[in-house]
C-alpha positions as CSV (number, residue, x, y, z in Angstrom):
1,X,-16.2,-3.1,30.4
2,X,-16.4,-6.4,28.3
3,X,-15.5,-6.3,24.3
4,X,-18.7,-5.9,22.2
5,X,-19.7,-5.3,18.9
6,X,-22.4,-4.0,18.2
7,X,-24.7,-6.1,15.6
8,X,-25.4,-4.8,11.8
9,X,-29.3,-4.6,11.3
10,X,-29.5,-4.2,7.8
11,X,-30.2,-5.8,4.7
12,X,-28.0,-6.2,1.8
13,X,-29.6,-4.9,-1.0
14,X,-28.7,-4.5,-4.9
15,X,-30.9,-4.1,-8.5
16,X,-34.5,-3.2,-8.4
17,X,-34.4,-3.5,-4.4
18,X,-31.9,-1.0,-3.7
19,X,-33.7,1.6,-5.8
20,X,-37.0,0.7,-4.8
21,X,-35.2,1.3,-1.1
22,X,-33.9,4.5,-1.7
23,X,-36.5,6.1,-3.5
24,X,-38.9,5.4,-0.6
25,X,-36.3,6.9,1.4
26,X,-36.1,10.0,-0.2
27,X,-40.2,10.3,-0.8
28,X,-41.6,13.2,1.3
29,X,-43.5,11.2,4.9
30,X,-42.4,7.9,4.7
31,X,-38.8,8.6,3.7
32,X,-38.1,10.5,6.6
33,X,-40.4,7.8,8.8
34,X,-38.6,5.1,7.6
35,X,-34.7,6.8,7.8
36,X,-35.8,7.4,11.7
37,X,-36.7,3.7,12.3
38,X,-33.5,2.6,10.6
39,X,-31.5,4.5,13.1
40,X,-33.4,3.2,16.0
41,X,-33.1,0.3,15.2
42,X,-29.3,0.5,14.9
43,X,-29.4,1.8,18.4
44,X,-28.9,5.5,18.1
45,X,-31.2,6.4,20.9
46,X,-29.2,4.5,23.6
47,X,-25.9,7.0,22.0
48,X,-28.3,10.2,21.9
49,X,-28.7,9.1,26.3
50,X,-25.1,8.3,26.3
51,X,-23.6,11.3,28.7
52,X,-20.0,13.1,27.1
53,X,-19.5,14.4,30.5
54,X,-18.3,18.2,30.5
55,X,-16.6,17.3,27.1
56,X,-17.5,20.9,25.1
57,X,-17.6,20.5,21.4
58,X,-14.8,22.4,20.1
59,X,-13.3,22.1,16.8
60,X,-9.5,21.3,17.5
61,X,-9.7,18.7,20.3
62,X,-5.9,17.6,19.9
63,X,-2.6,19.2,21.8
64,X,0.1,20.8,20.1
65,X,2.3,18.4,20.1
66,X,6.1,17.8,21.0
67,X,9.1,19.7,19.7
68,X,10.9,17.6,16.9
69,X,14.3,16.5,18.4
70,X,16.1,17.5,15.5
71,X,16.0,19.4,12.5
72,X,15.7,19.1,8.5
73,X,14.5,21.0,5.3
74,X,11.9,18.4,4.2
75,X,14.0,17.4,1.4
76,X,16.9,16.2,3.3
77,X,14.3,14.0,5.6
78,X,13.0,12.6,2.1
79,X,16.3,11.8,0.9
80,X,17.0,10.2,4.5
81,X,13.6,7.8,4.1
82,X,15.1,6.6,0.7
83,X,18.8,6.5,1.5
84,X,17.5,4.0,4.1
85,X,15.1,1.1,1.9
86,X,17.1,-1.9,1.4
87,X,17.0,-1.9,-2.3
88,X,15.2,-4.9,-3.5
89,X,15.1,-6.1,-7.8
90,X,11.4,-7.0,-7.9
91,X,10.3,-3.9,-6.2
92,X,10.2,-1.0,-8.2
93,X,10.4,1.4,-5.6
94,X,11.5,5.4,-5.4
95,X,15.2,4.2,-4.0
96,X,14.8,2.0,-7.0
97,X,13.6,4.9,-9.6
98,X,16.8,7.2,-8.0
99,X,18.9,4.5,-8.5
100,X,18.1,3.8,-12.0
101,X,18.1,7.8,-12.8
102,X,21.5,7.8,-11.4
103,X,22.7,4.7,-13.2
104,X,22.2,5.9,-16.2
105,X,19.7,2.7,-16.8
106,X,16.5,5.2,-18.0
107,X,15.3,8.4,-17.7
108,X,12.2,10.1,-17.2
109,X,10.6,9.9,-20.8
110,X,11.4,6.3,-20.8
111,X,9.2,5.6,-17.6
112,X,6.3,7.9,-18.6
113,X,6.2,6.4,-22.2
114,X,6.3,2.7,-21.1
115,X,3.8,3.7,-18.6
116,X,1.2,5.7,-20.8
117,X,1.2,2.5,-22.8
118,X,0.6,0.4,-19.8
119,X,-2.1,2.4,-18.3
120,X,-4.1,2.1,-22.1
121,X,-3.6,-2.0,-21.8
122,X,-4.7,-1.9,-18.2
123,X,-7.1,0.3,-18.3
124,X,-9.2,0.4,-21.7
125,X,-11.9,-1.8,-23.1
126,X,-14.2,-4.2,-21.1
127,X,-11.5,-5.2,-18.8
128,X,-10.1,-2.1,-17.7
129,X,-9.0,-2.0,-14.1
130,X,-10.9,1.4,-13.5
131,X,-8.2,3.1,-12.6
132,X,-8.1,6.4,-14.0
133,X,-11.2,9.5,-13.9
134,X,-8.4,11.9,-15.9
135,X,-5.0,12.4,-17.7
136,X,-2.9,14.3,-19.7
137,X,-0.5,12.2,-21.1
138,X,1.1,15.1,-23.3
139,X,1.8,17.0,-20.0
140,X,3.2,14.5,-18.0
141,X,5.7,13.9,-21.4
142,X,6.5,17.8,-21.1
143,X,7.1,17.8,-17.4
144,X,8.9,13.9,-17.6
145,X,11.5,16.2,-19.9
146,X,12.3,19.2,-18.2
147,X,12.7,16.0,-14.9
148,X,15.3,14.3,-17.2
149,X,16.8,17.4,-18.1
150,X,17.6,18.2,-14.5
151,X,18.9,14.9,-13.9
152,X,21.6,15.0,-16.6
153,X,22.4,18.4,-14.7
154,X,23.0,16.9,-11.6
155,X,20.0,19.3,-10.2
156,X,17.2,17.4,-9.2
157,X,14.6,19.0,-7.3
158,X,14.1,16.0,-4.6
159,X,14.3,12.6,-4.6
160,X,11.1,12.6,-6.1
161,X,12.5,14.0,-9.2
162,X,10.9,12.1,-12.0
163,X,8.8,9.7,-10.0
164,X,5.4,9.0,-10.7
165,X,2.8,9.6,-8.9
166,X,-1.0,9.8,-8.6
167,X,-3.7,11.5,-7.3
168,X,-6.7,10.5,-5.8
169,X,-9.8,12.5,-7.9
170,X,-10.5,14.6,-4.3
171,X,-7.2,16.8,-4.6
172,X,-7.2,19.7,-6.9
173,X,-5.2,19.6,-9.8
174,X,-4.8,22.8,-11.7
175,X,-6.4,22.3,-15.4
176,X,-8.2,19.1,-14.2
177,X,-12.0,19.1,-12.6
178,X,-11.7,17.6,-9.3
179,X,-14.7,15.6,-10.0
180,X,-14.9,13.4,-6.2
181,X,-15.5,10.5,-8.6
182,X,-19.5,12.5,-9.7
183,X,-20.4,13.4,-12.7
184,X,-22.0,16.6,-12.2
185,X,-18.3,18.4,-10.5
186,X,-16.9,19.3,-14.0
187,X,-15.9,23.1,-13.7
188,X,-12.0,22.8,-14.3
189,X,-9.8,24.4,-11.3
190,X,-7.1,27.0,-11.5
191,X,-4.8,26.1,-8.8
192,X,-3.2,23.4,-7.2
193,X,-3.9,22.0,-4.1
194,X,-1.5,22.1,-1.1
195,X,-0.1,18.6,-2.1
196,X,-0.2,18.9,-5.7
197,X,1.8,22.0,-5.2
198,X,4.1,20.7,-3.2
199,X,4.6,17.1,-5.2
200,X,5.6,19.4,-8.1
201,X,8.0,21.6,-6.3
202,X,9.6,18.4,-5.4
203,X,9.7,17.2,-9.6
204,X,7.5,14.2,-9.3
205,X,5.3,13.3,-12.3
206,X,1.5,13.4,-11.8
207,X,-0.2,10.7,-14.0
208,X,-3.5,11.7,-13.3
209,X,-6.5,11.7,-11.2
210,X,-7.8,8.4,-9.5
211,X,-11.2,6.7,-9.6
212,X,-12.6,6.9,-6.3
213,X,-16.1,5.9,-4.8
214,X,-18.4,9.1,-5.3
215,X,-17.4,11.9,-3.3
216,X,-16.0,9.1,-1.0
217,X,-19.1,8.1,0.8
218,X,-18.1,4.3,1.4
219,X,-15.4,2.2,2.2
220,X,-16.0,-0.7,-0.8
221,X,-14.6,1.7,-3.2
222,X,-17.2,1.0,-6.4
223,X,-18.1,4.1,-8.8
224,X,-21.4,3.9,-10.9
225,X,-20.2,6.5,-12.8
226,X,-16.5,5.6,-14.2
227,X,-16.5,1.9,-13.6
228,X,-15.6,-0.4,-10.7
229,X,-11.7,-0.2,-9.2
230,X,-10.5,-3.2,-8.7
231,X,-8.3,-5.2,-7.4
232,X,-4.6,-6.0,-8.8
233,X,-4.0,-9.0,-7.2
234,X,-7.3,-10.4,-7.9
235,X,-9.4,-8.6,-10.2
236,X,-13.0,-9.8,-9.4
237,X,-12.0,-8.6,-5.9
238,X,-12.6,-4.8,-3.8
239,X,-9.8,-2.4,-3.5
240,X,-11.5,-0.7,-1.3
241,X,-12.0,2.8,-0.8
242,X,-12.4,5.3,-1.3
243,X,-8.9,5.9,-2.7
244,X,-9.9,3.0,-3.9
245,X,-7.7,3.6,-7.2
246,X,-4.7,5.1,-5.5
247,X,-4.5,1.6,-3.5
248,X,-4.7,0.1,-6.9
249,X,-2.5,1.8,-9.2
250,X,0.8,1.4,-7.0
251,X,-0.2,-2.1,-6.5
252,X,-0.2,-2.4,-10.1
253,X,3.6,-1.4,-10.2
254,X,2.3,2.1,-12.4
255,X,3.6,4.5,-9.2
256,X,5.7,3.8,-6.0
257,X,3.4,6.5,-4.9
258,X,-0.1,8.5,-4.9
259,X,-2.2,10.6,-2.5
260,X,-5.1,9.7,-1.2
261,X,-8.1,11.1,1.5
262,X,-9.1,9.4,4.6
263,X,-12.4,10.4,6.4
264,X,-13.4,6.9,7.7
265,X,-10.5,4.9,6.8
266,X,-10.4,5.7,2.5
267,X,-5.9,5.3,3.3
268,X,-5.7,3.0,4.9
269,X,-8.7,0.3,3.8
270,X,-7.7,0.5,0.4
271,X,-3.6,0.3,1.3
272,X,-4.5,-3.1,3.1
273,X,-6.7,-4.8,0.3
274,X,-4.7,-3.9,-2.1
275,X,-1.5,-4.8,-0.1
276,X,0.2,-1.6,-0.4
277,X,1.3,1.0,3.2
278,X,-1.3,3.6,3.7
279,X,-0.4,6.7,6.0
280,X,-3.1,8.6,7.5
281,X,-0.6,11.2,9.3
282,X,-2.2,13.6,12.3
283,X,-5.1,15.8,11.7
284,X,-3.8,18.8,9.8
285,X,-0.4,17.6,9.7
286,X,-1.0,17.4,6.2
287,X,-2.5,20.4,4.6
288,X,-6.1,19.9,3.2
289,X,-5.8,24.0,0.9
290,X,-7.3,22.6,-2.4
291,X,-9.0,19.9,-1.4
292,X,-13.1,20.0,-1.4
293,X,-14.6,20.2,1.8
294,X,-16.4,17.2,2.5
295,X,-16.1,15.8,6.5
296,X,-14.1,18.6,8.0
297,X,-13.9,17.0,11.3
298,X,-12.5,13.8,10.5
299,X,-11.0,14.4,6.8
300,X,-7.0,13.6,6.5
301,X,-5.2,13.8,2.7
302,X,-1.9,11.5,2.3
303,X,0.6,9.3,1.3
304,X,-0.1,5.7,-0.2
305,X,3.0,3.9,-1.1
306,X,4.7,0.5,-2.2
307,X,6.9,0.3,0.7
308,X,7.4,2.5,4.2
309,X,10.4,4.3,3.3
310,X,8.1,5.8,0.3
311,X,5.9,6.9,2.7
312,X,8.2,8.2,5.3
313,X,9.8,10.5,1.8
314,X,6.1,11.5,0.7
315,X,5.3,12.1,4.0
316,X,8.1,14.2,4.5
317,X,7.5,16.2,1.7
318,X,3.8,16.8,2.2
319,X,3.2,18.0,6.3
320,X,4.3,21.0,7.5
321,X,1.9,24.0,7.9
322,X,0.2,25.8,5.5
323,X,-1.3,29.4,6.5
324,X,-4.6,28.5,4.3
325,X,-5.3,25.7,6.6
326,X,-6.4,26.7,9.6
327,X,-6.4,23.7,11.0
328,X,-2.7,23.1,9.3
329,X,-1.3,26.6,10.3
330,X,-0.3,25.7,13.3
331,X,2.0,22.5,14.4
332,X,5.5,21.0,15.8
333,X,7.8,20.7,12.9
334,X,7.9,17.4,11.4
335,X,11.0,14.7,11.6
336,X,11.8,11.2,11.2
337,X,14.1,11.3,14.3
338,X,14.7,7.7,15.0
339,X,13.2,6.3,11.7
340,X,16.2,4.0,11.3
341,X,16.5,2.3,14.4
342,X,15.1,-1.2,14.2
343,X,15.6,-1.6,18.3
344,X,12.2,-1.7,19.8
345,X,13.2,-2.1,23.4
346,X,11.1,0.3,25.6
347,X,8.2,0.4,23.0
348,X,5.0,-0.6,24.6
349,X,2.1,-1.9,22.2
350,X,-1.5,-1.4,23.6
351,X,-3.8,-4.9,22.4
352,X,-6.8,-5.5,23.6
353,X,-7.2,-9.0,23.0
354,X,-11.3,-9.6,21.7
355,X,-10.2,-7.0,19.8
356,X,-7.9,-7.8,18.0
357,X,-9.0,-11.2,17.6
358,X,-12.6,-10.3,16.5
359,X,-11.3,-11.1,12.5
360,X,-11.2,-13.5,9.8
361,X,-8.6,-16.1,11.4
362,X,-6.6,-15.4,8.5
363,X,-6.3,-11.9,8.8
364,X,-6.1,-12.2,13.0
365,X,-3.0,-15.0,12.4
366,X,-1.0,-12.7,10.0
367,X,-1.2,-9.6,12.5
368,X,-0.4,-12.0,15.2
369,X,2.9,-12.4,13.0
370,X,3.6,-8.9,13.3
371,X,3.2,-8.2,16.8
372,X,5.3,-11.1,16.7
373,X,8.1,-9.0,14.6
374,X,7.4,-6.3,16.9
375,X,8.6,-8.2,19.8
376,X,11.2,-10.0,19.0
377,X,12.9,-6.3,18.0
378,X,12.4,-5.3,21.7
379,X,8.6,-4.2,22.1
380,X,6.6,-5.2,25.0
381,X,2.7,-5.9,24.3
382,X,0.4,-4.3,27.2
383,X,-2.9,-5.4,27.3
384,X,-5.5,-2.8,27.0
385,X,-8.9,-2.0,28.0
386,X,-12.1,-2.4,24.9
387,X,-13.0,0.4,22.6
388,X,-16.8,1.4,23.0
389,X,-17.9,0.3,19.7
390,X,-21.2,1.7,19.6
391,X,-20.1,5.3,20.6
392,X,-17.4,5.9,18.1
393,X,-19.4,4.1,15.7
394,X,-22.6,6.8,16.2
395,X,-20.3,9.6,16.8
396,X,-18.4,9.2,13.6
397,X,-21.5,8.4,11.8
398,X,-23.1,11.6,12.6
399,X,-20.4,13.6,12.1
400,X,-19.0,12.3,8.8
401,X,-22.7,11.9,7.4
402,X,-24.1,15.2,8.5
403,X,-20.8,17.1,7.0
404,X,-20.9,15.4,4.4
405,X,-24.9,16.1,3.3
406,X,-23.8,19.9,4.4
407,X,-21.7,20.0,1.1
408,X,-23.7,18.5,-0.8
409,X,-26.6,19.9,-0.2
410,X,-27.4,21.9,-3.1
411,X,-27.1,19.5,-5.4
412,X,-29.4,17.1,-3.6
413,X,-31.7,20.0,-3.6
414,X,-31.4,20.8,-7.3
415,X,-31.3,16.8,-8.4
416,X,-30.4,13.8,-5.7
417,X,-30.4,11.5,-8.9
418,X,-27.3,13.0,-10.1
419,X,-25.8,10.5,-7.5
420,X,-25.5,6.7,-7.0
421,X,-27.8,4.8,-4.9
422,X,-25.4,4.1,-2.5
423,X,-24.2,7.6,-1.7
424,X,-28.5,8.7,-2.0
425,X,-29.0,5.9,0.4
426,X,-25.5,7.3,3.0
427,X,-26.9,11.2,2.3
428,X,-30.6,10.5,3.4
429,X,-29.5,9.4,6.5
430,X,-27.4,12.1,7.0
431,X,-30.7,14.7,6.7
432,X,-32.2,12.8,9.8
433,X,-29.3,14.0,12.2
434,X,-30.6,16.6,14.8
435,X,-28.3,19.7,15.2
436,X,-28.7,18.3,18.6
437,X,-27.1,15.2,17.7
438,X,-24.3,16.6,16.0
439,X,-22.9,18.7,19.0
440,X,-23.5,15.4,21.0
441,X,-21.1,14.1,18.5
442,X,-18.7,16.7,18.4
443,X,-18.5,16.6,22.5
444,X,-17.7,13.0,22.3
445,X,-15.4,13.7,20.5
446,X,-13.5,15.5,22.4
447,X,-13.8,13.2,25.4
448,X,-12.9,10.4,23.1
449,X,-9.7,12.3,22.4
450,X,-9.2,13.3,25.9
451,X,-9.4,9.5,27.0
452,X,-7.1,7.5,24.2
453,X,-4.6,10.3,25.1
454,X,-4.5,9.4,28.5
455,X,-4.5,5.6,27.6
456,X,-1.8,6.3,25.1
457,X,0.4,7.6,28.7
458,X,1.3,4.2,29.1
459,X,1.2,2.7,25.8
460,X,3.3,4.1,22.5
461,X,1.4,2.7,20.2
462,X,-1.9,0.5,19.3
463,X,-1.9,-2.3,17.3
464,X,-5.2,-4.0,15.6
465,X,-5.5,-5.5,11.8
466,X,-6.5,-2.6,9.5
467,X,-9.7,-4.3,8.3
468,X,-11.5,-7.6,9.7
469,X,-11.4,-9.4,6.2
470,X,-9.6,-9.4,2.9
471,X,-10.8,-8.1,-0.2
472,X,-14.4,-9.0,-0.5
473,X,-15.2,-10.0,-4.2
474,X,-17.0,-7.7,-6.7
475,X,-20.9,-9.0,-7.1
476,X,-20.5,-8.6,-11.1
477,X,-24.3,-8.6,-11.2
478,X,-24.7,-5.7,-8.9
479,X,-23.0,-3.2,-11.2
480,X,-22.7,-0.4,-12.2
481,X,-24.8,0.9,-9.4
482,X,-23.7,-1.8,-6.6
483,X,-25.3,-2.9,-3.8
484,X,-25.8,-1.8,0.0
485,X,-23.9,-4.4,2.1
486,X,-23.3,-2.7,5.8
487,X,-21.9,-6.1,7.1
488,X,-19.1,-5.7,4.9
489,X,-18.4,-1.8,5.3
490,X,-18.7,-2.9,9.6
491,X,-15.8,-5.4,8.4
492,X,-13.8,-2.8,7.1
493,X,-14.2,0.0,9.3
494,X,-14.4,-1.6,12.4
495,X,-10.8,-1.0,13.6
496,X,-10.6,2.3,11.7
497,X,-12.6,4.9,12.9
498,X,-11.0,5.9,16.0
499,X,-8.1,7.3,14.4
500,X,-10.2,9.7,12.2
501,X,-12.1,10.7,15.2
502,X,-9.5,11.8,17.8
503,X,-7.1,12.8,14.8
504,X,-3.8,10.7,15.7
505,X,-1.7,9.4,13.2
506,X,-2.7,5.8,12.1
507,X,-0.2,4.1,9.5
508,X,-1.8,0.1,7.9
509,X,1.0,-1.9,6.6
510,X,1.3,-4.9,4.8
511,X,1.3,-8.3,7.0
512,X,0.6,-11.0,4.4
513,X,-1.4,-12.7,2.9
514,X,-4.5,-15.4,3.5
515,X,-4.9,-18.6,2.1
516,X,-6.6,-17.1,-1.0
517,X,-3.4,-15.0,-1.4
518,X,-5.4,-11.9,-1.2
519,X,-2.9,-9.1,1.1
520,X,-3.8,-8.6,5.0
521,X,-2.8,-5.2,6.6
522,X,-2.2,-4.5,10.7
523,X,-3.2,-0.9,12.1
524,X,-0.9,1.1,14.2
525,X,-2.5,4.1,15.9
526,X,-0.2,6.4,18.0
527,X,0.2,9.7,19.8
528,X,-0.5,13.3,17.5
529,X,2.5,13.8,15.9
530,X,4.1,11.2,16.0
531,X,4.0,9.9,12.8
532,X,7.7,9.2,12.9
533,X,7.4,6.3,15.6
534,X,4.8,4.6,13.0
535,X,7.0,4.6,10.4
536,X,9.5,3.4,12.6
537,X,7.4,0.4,13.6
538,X,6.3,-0.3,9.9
539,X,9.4,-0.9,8.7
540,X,9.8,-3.9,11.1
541,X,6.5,-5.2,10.3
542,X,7.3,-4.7,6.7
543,X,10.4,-6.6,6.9
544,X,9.3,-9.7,8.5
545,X,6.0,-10.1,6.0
546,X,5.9,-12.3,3.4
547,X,6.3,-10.9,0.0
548,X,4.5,-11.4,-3.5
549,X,4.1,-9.6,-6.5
550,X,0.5,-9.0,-7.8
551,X,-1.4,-11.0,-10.6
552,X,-1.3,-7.6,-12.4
553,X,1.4,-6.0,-12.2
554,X,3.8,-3.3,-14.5
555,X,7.7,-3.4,-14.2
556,X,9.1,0.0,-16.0
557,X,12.3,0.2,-15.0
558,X,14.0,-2.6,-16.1
């Protein structure tokens, strides 16, 4: 089978157009007329014939998993991820915040203070950065305290004692509404989510709750409702989404760390605009207990971070099973066996070469650069057979779209105004899918899965840029509602969906920059489980990439 990518039949719309567009859609006989000619025209009849051979549709189409080669309590595997980053002054990351801590050089209160008065420059007034849907700064000061209190006692919790963090406005945090960047999800919540849970057991600081694009229906990452994210190396630019805020506020130098969610790509789209390393660890690796169902199939929560190692210590903190989850209750321990070792010989790296190449030439030159890296620490590059673009474009369309209009179905009932044009325009679609369709999807699947594991015998990994362009710039005339551009969300999805699909681990890490010094990330996709081996492979990418600080950026520590 030859490379090909399937073209985008759509116009871009914004202003009058775009509502006049989805009000028609959404108008009883020609709305659902007009959604049906829109997919055939996108070619969803030649998937709907497309056989999934005696692929069933179950639920949990991905193995066990290997035993862990060794073993240790989550906080010592932390503690191991940060013991190993090569300190660096300019970076201010959580080897950097121990250090300091240690030192004696600040404290807890310090940081939070110097950063509440940071995030009201960065993010008040007609420029803000749109960073922020909630905080409570007084809080943060409380728990910053009883952090520094436990330092001067020599009894820190974790590594992450006293480190800030955020998280992405799609994880519950208890007092907080976990709003999915709407305005209509207001009911505060009781408890903590897995991961917010867990971050606090480990002492790190939650800041707040991220903007995000509403209820993270796209991957551009603009909210009508709380203000465009965007970009800290180039403000008039994307972050991405739709953690598109949890991309930005660690490139902003507020957090070495926050969470986001990743359905279609919302990790690791946003960590590669925004220049940042974006983990998307194995489906229910990570625990998704207190986070709103909204694409159960595909939906991953995780770790966004300045550097590897502070994803490898979030990471290890985070995964392990959870007996809420069912699809977390069960799984091989997790490790970072390995993590260290900067000898690549034996590694093989699946390419498929249109592939690849099928990007900006500044994005495709960087990754080149880190496949270079790659094998000049040992790794051999196999060349791999093309992805069927079309299928696992449909089949993740269907089923992240029709899950997705599932729970949020009775508010488009009660009101589909309530939300932006852009997420009415995703969510009538998403009414058109046949039941029929959907267990189509759902069997492919499963053959999908069946088939990359088999490729994945012979290769350990699979290497692609994250996204197929930099950050695109913000259309200031298109806001607040923004505009309807599916040549650009092809761009930055087009190397991404697989990995939510079958469920392996996908990791996008910085490789660059292009000539408009705007960051380029490269994609490595391996085997479930074995999230360890990315991580392992980042940090020689990492190493090798060129380096710059954002045009916004916050030091705190010095």
């Amino acid at each position: 089978m030859s490379y090909q990518r399937p073209p985008v039949k759509a116009p871009r719309l914004s202003g009058v157009a775009l509502k006049a567009f989805v009000n028609t859609l959404e108008r009883g006989g020609v709305g659902p007329a007009l959604v049906e000619k829109l997919l055939r025209d996108s070619g969803i009849d030649a998937w709907r014939e497309l056989s999934a051979g005696d692929a069933p549709p179950i639920q949990y189409p991905l193995p066990p998993g290997a035993p862990p080669t060794e073993s240790q309590t989550s906080e010592e595997q932390a503690a191991r991820a940060v013991a190993a980053s090569s300190l660096e002054p300019k970076r201010e990351t959580v080897a950097a915040f121990v250090r300091a801590y240690r030192d004696g050089g600040t404290d807890p209160v310090t940081v939070v203070r110097k950063l509440h008065e940071a995030i009201e420059r960065l993010d008040g007034g007609a420029d803000r950065l749109g960073l922020f849907i909630a905080r409570k700064p007084d809080e943060v000061l409380r728990a910053a305290e009883a952090a520094a209190e436990r330092l001067r006692a020599g009894r820190p919790l974790s590594v992450l004692d006293g480190v800030p963090v955020v998280l992405k406005d799609e994880v519950d945090l208890a007092g907080f509404p976990t709003t999915l960047g709407t305005t209509f999800r207001n009911e505060v919540v009781p408890a903590d989510s897995t991961v917010a849970a867990r971050l606090k057991a480990a002492g790190a600081l939650i800041l707040g709750k991220a903007n995000m694009n509403e209820i993270g229906i796209n991957p551009i990452g603009l909210n009508p409702h709380h203000g465009a994210a965007r970009n800290p190396w180039n403000r008039g630019h994307i972050t991405g989404g739709s953690s598109s805020a949890s991309g930005a506020v660690v490139a902003a130098g507020l957090c070495p760390l926050s969470i986001g969610a990743d359905g279609g790509g919302s990790i690791r789209i946003p960590a590669a605009l925004c220049g940042i390393v974006g983990l998307k660890a194995t489906w229910g690796r990570i625990p998704e207990t207190g986070v709103p169902p909204l694409c159960w199939n595909v939906a991953h929560v995780g770790p966004m971070g300045l550097t590897v190692d502070d994803v490898a210590a979030m990471y290890a903190i985070l995964s392990g099973p959870d007996g809420q989850d069912v699809v977390a209750r069960q799984q091989p321990a997790h490790h970072l066996s390995g993590y260290e070792d900067g000898a690549l010989k034996g590694i093989r790296l699946g390419l498929c070469t249109p592939y690849f190449e099928d990007a900006d030439p500044d994005v495709v030159a960087r990754c080149r650069e880190s496949v270079r890296a790659l094998t000049d620490a040992g790794a051999t590059v196999v060349e791999i057979p093309p992805p069927d673009l079309n299928t696992i474009l449909w089949t993740h369309s269907c089923i992240i779209l029709s899950e997705m209009t599932e729970a949020m179905l009775p508010q488009l009932k009660a009101r589909a105004s309530v939300f932006g044009l852009d997420s009415r325009t995703n969510l009538a679609l998403g009414r058109r899918f046949r039941a029929t369709d959907f267990v189509h999807a759902l069997r492919h699947r499963h053959r999908m899965t069946r088939e990359l594991l088999s490729l994945m015998a012979g290769v350990d990994v699979i290497i692609t840029p994250t996204t197929a362009t930099t950050a695109p710039a913000i259309p200031e005339s298109t806001l607040p509602d923004g505009e309807s551009n599916l040549p650009v969300v092809d761009a930055l999805m087009r190397f991404i969906r697989l990995a939510n699909l079958t469920g392996c681990p996908a990791l996008s890490v910085p490789a660059g920059f292009d000539r408009a010094g705007l960051p380029v990330g490269v994609h490595l996709m391996g085997r479930p489980f074995e999230e360890h081996l990315l991580l392992r492979l980042g940090r020689v990418v990492e190493r090798a990439a060129e380096r710059r600080t954002p045009a916004v950026h916050v030091r705190v520590l010095s």
